[in-house]
VOTORGU-450740 format. One record per atom (N, C-alpha, C): x negated, y, z. Coordinates in pm, whole numbers, padded with zeros to 5 digits, always signed. Last residue first. Example, Ala and Ser with C-alpha at 12.3 -4.5 7.8 and 13.67 -1.06 7.14 Angstrom:
// VOTORGU-450740
-01285-00225+00708;-01367-00106+00714;-01290+00003+00787;-01319-00569+00780;-01230-00450+00780;-01320-00330+00780;
This chain:
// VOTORGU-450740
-10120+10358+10204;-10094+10510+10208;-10128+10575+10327;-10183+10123+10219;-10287+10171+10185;-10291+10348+10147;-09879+09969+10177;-10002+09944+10209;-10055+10047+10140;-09637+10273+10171;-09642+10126+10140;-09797+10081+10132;-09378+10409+10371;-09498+10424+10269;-09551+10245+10264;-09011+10396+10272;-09100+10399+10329;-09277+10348+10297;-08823+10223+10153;-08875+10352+10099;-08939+10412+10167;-08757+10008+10248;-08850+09987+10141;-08881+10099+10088;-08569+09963+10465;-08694+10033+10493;-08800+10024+10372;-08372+09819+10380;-08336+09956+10477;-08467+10013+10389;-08462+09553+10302;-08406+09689+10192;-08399+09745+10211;-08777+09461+10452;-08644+09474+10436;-08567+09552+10348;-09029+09333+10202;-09004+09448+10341;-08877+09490+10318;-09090+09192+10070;-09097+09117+10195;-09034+09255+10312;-09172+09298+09834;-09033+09219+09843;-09025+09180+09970;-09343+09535+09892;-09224+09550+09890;-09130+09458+09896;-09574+09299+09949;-09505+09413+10075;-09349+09478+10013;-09571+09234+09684;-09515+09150+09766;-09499+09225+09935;-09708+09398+09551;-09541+09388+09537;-09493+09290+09579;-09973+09428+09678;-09869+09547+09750;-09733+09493+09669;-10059+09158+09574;-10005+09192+09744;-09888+09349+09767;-10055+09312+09306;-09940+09165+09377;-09976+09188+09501;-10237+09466+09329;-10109+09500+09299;-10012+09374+09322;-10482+09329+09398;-10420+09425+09479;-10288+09409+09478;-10486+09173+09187;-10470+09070+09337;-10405+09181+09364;-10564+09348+08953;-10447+09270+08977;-10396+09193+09103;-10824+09406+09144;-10756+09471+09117;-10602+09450+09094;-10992+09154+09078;-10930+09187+09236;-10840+09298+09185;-11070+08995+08864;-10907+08983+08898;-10861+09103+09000;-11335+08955+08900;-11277+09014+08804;-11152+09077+08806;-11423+08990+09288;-11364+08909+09117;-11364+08972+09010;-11508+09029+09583;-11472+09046+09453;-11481+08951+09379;-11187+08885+09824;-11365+08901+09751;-11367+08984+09639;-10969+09141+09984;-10985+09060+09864;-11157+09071+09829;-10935+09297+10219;-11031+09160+10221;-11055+09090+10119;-10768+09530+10134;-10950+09555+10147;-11015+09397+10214;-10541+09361+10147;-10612+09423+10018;-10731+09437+10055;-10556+09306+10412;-10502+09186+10303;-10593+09236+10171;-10501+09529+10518;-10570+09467+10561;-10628+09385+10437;-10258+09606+10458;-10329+09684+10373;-10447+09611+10398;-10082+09394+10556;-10043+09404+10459;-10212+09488+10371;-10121+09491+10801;-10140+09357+10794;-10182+09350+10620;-09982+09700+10805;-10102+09730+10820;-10173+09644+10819;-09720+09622+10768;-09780+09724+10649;-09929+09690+10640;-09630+09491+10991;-09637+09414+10867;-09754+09499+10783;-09664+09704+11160;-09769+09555+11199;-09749+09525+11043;-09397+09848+11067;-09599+09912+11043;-09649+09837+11067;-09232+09602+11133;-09256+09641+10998;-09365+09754+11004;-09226+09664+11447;-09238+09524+11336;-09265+09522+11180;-09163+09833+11469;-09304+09855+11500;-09364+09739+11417;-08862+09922+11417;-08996+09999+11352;-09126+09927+11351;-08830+09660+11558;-08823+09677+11404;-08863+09745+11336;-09014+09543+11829;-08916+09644+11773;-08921+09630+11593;-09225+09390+11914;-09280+09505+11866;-09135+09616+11825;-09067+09123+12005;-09215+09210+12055;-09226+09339+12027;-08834+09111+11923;-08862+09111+12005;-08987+09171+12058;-09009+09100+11613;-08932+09207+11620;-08833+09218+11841;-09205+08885+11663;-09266+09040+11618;-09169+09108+11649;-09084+08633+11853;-09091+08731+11754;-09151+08821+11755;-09096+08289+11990;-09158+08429+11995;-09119+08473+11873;-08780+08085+12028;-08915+08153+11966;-08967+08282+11977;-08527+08033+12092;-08590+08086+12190;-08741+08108+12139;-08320+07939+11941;-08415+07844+11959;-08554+07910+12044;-08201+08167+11912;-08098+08079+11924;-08156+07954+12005;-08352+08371+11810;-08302+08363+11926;-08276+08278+11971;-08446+08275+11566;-08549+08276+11666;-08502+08323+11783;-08219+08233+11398;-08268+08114+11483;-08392+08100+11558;-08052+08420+11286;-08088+08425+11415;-08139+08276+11509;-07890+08255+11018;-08049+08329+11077;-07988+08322+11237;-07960+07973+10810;-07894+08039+10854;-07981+08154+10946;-07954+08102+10386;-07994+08000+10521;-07955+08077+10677;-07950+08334+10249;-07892+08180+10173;-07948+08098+10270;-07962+08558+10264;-08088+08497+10343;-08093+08384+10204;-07702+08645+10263;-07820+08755+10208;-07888+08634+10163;-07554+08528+10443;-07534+08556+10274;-07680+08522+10244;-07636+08514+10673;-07678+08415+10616;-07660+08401+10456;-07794+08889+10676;-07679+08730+10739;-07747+08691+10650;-08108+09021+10845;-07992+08989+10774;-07887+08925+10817;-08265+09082+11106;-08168+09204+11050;-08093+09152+10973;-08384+08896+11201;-08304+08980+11331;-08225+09046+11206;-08476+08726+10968;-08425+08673+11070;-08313+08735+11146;-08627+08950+10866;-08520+08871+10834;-08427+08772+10934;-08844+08964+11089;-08749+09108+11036;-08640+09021+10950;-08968+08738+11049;-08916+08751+11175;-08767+08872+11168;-09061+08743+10819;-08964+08630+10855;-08859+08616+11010;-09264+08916+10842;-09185+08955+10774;-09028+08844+10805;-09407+08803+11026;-09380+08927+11070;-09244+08969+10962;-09514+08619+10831;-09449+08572+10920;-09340+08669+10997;-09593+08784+10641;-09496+08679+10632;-09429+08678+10694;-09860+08852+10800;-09772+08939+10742;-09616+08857+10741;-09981+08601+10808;-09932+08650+10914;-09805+08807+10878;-10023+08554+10528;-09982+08449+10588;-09913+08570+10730;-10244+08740+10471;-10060+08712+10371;-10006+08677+10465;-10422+08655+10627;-10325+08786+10629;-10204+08787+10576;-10549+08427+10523;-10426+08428+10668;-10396+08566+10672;-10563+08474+10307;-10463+08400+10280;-10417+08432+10425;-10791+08656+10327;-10692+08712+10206;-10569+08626+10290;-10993+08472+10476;-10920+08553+10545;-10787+08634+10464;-11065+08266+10283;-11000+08231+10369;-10894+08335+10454;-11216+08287+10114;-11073+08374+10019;-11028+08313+10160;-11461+08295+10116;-11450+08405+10115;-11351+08410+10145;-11464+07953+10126;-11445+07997+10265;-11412+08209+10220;-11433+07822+09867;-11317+07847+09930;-11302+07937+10065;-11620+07918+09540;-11578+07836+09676;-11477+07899+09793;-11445+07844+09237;-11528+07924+09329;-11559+07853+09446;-11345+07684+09030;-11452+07697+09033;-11527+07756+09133;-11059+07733+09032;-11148+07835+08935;-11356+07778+08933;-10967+07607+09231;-10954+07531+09103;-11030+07594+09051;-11109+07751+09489;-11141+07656+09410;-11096+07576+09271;-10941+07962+09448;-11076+08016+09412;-11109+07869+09372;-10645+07804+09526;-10703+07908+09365;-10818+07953+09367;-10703+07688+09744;-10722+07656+09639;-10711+07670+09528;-10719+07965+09908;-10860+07876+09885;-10829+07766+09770;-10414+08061+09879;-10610+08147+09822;-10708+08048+09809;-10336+07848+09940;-10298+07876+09889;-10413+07993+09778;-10382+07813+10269;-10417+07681+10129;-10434+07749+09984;-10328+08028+10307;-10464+08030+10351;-10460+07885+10273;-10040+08005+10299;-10071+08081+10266;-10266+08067+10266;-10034+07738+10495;-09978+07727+10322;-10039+07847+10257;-10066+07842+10746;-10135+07779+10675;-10134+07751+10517;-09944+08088+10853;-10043+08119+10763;-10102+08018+10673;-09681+07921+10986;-09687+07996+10818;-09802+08027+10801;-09791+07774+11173;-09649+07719+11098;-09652+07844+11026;-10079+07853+11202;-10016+07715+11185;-09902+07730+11131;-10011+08127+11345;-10151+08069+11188;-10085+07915+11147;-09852+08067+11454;-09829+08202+11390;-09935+08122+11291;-10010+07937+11705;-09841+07909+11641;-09845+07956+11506;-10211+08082+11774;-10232+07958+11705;-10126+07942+11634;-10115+08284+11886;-10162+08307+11757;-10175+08174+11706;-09911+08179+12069;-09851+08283+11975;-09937+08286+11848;-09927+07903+12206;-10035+07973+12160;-10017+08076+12045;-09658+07849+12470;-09697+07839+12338;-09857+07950+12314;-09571+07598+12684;-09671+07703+12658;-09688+07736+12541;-09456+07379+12650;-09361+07502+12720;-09432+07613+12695;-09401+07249+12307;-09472+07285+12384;-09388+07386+12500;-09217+07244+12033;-09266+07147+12137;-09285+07200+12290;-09375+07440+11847;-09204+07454+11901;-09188+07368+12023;-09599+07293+11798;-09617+07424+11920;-09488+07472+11966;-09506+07153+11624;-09515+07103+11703;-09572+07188+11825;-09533+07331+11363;-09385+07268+11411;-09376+07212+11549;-09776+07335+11383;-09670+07487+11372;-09558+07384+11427;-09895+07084+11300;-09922+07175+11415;-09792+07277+11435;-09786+07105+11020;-09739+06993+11133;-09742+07034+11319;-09960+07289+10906;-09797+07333+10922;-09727+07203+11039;-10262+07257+11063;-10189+07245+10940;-10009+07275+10990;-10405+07176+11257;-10429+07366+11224;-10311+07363+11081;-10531+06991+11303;-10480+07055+11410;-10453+07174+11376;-10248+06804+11146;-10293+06863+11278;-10487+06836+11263;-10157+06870+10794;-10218+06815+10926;-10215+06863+11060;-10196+07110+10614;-10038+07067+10644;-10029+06973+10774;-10438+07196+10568;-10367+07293+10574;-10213+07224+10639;-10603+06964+10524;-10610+07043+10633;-10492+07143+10698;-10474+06892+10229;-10446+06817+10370;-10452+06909+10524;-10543+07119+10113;-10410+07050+10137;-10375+07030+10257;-10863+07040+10142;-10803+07183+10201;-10647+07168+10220;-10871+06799+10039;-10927+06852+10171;-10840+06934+10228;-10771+06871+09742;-10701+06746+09867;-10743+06776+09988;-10936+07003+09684;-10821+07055+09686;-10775+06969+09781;-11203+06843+09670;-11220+06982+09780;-11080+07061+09782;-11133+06703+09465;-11175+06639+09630;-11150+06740+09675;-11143+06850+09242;-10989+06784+09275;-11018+06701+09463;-11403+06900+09229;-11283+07002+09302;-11189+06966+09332;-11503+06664+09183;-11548+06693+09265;-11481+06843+09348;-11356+06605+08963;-11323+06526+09024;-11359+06595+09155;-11216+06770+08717;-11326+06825+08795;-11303+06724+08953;-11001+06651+08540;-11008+06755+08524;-11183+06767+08635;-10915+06401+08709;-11012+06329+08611;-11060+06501+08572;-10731+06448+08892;-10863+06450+08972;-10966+06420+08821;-10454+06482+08830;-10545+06538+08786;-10668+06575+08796;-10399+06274+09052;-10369+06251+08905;-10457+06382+08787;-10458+06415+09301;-10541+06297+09249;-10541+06252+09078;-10215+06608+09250;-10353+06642+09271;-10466+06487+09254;-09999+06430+09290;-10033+06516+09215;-10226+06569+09151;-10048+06263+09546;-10056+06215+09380;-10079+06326+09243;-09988+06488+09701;-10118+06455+09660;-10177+06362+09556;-09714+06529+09628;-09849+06632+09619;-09991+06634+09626;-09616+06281+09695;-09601+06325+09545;-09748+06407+09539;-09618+06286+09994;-09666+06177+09908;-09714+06233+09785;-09428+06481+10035;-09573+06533+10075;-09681+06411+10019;-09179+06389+09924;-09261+06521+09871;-09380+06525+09888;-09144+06198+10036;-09191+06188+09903;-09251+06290+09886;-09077+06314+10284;-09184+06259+10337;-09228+06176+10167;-08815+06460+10253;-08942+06518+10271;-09090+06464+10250;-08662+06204+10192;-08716+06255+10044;-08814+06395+10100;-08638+06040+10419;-08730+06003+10310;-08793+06119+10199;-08490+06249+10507;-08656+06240+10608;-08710+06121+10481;-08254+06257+10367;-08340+06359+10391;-08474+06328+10453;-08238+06026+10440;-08255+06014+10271;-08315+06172+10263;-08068+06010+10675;-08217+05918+10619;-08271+05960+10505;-07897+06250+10647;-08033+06253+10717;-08148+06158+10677;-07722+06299+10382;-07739+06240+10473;-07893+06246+10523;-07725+06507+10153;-07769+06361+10167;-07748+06259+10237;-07646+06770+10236;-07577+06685+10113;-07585+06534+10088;-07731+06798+10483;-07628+06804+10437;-07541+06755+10349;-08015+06734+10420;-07950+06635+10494;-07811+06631+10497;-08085+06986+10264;-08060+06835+10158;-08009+06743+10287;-07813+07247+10294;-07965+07168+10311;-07972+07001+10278;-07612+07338+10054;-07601+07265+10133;-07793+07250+10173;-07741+07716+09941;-07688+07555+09990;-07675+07480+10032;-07946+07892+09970;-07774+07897+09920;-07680+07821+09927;-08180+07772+10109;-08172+07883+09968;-07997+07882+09867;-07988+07597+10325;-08126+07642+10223;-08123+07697+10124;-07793+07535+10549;-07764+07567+10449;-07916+07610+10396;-07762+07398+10813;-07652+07324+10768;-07671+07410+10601;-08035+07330+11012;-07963+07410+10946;-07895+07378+10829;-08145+07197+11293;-08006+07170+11234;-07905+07242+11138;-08442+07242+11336;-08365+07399+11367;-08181+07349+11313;-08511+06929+11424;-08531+07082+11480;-08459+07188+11436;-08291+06733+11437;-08400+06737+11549;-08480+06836+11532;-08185+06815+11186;-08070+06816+11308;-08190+06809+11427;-08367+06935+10916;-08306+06814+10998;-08231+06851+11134;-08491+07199+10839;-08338+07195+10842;-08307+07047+10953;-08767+07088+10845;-08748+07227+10927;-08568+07201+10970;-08799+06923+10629;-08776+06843+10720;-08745+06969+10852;-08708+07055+10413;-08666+06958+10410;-08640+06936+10567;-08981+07257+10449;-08801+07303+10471;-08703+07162+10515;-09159+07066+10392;-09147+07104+10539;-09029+07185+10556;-09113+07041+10149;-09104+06880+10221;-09086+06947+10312;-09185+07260+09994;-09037+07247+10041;-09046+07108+10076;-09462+07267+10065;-09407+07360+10110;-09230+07337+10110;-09517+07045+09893;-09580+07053+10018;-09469+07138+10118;-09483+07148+09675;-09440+07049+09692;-09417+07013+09856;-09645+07388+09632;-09493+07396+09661;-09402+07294+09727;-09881+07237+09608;-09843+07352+09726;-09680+07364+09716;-09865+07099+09390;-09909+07054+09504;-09865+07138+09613;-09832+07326+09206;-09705+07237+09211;-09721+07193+09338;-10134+07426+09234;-10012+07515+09267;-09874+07417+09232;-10251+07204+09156;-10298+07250+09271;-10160+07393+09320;-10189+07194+08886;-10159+07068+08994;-10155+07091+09094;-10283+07427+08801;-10143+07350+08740;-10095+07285+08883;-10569+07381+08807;-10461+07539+08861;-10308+07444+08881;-10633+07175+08635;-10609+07175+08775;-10578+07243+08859;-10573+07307+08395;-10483+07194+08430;-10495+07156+08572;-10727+07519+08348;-10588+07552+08422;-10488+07415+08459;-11021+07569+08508;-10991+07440+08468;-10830+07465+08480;-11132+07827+08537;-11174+07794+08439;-11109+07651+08400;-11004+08128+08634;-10893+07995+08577;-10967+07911+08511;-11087+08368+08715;-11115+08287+08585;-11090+08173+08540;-11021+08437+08931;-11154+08398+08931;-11205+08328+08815;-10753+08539+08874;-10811+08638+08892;-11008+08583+08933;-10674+08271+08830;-10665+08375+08710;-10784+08480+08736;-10658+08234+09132;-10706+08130+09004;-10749+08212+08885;-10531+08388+09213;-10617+08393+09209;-10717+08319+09185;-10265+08299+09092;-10302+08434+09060;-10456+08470+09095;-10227+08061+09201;-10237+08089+09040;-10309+08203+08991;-10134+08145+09465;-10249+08014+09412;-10273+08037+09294;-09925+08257+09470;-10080+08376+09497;-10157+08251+09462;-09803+08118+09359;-09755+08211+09274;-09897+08282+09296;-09776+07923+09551;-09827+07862+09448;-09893+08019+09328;-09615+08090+09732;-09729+08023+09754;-09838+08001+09665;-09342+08193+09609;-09454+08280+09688;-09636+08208+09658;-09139+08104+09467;-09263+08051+09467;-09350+08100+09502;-08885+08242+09582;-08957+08278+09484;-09096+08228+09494;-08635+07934+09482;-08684+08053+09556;-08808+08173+09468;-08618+07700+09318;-08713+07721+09409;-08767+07846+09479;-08306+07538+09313;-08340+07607+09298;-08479+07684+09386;-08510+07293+09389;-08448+07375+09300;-08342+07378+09338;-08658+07057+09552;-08714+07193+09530;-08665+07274+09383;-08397+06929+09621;-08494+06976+09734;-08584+07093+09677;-08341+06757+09386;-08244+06913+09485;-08297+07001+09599;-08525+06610+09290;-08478+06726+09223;-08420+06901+09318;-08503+06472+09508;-08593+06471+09500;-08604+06627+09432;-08251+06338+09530;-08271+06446+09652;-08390+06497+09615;-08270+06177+09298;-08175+06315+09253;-08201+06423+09385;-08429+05976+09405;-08480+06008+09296;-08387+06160+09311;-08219+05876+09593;-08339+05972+09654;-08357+06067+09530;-08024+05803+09421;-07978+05838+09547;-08106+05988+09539;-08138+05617+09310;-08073+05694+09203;-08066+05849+09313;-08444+05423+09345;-08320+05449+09407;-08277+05577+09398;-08532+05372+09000;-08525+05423+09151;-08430+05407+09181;-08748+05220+08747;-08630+05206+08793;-08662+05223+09001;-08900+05514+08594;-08889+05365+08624;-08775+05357+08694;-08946+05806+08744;-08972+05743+08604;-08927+05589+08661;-08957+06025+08961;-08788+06002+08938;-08823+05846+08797;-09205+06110+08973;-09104+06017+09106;-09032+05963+09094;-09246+06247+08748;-09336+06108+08752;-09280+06045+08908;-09068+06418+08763;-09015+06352+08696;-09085+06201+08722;-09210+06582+08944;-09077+06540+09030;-09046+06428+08905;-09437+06668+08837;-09462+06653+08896;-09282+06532+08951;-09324+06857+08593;-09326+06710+08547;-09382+06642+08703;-09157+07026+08736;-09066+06939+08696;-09144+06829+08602;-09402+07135+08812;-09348+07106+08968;-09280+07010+08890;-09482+07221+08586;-09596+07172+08685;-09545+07084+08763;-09304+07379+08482;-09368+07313+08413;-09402+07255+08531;-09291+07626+08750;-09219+07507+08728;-09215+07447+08620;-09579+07733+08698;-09552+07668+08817;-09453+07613+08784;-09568+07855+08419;-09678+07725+08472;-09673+07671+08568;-09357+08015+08450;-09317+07914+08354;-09456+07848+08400;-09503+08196+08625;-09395+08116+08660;-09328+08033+08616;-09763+08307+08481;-09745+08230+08600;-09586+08107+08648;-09681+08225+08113;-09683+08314+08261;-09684+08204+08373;-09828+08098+07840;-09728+08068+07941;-09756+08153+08066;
């Protein structure tokens, strides 16, 4: 089975053990709609990969530990769209689930998600109990305050913002979950693969920013200019769109010469650099690419 048939395996028995017994029909189906269609599973996708790439020795807890992340990861779209912060009326092509749901049923079915993901992960705690602890840690850390995606959302808050704190918090963190708990399902330990993930992570971001200023909402399938709209710092305010995309690159080549070694690192490479291409606008994808 490929990476991507093992991440949604993972995620649709993960959503089914929500939906089993008798539910409220309502949520149980927001549950489904929230993470599918799932984009391109960025997260889980570098969770797997460097799982693989450290030897995947337990894949049922690869499994859990990359559904866990996604899970994670579309609770905070869920709750990103709500009307009390960015009120976006569309997600990966569609209605956003408050749209279709109504709001209560949207702030319930984020707040299953982030429930589910750690059921997740506990449910396969019988696989290596003592890693299935050190996944939940890192999870948690990663989505929590003071450094988890909760943080990120809540530096929007603030009159002062901490650009880098911001920036590591509301996207490196998933990304920096994401390496550490693919070395650890493998067995490894988690602090080498820390810096791999916040590079992805900040790259991203840089990259989210260049989407933002340059697409529509076709393209996107959500809406954009909402780092104007909502007065957020940008890379492409900051740096310009040329400058915004060489920060990305060089972020980008960074990323590669931090991979630990492994067996895998080589394959790591080549997925970071084809993820600089998917992340780097269509104008400019013919332009040189990490490590030229």
């Amino acid at each position: 089975m490929d990476i991507k048939a093992r991440i949604d395996h993972a995620i649709a028995e993960a959503i089914a053990a929500g939906q089993a017994g008798p539910t409220p029909a309502k949520l149980a189906s927001a549950l489904h709609y929230a993470v599918h269609p799932g984009g391109a599973r960025i997260r889980p996708s570098i969770l797997m990969s460097v799982a693989l790439a450290c030897g995947d020795r337990s894949p049922r807890l690869t499994d859990a530990a990359a559904a866990a992340l996604e899970l994670i990861h579309c609770a905070s779209l869920v709750h990103d769209d709500l009307p009390c912060f960015d009120d976006a009326a569309t997600r990966r092509g569609k209605p956003s689930v408050h749209r279709a749901y109504g709001e209560p049923l949207a702030v319930l079915t984020g707040d299953s998600l982030i429930i589910m993901a750690f059921e997740t992960l506990a449910r396969a705690a019988g696989e290596d109990p003592a890693q299935a602890a050190r996944l939940i840690s890192i999870l948690a850390r990663r989505t929590g305050m003071p450094r988890g995606i909760c943080a990120g959302q809540g530096w929007e808050s603030e009159d002062d913002v901490d650009l880098s704190a911001y920036h590591q918090a509301k996207t490196g963190a998933l990304f920096m979950a994401a390496t550490q708990m693919g070395a650890v399902a493998a067995g490894e330990d988690a602090e080498p693969w820390e810096e791999l993930g916040a590079r992805i992570g900040e790259a991203f971001q840089v990259a989210d920013d260049l989407r933002d200023a340059l697409y529509d909402g076709e393209t996107l399938g959500k809406p954009v200019g909402q780092d104007d709209l909502h007065g957020r710092p940008n890379a492409v305010t900051e740096l310009g769109v040329e400058g915004a995309i060489d920060r990305m690159r060089d972020i980008l080549a960074g990323a590669i010469a931090s991979i630990p070694k492994c067996a895998g690192e080589a394959r790591l490479a080549a997925l970071v650099t084809a993820q600089a291409e998917v992340l780097t606008p269509i104008k400019w994808r013919a332009a040189r690419v990490p490590g030229e």
